[in-house]
VEXVO-107397 format. One record per residue (C-alpha): residue number from 1; residue in three letters; x, y, z negated. Coordinates in Angstrom, 3 decimals, always signed. Each point is the difference from the previous one (the first is absolute). Last residue first. Layout:
BEGIN
+-----+--------+----------+----------+----------+
| num | residu |       px |       py |       pz |
+-----+--------+----------+----------+----------+
| NUM |    ALA |        X |        Y |        Z |
...
+-----+--------+----------+----------+----------+
This chain:
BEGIN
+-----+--------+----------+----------+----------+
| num | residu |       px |       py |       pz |
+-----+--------+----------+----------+----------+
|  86 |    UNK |  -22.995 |  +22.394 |  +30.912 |
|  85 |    UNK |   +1.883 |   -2.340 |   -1.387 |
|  84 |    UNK |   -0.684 |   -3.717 |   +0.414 |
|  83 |    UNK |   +0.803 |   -2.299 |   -3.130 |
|  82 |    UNK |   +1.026 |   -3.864 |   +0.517 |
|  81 |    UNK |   -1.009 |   -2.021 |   -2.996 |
|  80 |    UNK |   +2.557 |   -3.511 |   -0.887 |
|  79 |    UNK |   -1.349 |   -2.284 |   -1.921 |
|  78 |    UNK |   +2.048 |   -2.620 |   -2.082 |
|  77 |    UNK |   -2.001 |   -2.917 |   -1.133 |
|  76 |    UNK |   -0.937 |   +0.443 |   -3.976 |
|  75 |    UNK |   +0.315 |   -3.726 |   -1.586 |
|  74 |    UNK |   -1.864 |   -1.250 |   -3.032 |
|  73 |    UNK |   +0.683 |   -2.874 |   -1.383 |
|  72 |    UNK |   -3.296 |   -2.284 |   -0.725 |
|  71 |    UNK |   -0.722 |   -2.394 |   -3.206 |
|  70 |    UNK |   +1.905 |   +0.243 |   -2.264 |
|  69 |    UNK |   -0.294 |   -1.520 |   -3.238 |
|  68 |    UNK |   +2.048 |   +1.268 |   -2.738 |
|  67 |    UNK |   +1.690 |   -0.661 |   -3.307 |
|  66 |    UNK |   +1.070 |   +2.981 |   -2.573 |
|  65 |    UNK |   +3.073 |   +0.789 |   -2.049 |
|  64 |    UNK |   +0.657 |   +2.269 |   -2.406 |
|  63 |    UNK |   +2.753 |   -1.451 |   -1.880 |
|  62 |    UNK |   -0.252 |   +0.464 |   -3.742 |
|  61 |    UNK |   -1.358 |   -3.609 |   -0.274 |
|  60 |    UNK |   +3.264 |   -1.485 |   +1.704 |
|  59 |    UNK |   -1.102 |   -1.989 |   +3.364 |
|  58 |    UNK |   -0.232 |   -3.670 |   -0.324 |
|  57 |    UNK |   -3.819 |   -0.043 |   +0.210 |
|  56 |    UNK |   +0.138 |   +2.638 |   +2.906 |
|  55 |    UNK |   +2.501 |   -2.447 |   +1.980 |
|  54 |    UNK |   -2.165 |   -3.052 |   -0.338 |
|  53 |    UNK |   -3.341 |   +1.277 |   +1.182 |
|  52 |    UNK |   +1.616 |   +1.557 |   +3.351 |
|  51 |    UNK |   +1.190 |   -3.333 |   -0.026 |
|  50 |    UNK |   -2.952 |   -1.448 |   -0.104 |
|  49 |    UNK |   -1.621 |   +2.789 |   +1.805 |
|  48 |    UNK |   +2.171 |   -1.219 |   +3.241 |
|  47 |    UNK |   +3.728 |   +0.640 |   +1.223 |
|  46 |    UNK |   -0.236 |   +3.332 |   -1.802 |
|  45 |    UNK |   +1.563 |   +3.176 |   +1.939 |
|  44 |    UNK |   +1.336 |   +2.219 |   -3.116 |
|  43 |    UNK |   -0.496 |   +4.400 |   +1.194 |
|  42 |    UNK |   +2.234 |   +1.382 |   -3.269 |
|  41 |    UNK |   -0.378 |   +3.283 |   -1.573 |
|  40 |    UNK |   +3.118 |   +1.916 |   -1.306 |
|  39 |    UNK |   -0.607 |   +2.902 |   -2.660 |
|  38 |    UNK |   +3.117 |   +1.540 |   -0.986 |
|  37 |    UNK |   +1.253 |   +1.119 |   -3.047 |
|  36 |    UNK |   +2.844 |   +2.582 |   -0.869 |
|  35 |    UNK |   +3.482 |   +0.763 |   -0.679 |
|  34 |    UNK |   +1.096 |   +3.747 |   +0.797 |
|  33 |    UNK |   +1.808 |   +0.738 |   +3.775 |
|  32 |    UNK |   +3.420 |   +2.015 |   +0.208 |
|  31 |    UNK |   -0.575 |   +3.392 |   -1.088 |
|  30 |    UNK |   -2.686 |   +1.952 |   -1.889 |
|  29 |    UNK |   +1.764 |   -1.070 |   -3.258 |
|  28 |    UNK |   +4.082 |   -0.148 |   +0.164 |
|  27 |    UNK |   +1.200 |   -2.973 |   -2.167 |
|  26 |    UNK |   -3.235 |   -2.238 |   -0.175 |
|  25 |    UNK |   -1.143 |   +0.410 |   +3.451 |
|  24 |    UNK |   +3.566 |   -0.103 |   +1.484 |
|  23 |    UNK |   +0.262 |   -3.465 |   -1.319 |
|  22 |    UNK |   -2.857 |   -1.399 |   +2.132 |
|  21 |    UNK |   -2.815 |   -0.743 |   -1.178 |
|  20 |    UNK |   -1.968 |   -3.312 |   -0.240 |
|  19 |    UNK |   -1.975 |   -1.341 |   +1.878 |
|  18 |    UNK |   -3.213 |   -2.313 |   -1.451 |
|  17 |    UNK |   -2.099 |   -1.787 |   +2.305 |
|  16 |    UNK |   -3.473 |   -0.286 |   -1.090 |
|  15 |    UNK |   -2.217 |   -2.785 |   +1.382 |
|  14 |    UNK |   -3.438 |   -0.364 |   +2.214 |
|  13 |    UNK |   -0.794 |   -2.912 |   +1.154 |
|  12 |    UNK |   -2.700 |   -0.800 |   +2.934 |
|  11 |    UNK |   -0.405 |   -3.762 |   +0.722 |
|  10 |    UNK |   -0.860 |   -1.313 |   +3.226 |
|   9 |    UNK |   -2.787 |   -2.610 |   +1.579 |
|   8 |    UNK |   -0.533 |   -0.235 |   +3.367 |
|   7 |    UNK |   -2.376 |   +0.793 |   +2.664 |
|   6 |    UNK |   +1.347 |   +0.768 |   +3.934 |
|   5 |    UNK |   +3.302 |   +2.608 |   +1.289 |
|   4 |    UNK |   +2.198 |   -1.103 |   -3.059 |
|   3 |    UNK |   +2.397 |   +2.654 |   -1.258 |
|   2 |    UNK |   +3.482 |   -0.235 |   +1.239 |
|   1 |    UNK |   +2.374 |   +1.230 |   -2.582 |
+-----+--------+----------+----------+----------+
């Protein structure tokens, strides 16, 4: 995913993924991997806030979901610190 260097509009989602386990789980316990749920959250690039608008209205109520503005990325340049000994 290739986030937008300037302003846009996104969507943040956050769903449960359900996996279940493997057979192992249920015949031998401690072995094998057990079922479980998994939260997944979801970076949504918006081609404006209407459609940023559009796509939380026709989200499932359950879903959390929330619409953003940004404004500025952030980006850390690399540094690079030379030490002297002694």
């Amino acid at each position: 995913m290739q986030i937008p260097p300037s302003k846009h509009f996104a969507i943040i989602r956050e769903t449960t993924v359900h996996i279940p386990g493997d057979e192992r789980s249920r015949t031998a316990p401690g072995h094998g991997y057990p079922e479980r749920d998994e939260t997944v959250i979801s970076y949504e690039i918006c081609a404006d806030e209407k459609d940023m608008e559009i796509r939380i209205l026709s989200a499932p109520a359950h879903q959390e979901i929330y619409g953003v503005y940004v404004s500025a990325i952030f980006h850390r340049e690399p540094t690079i610190k030379v030490v002297k000994r002694g």
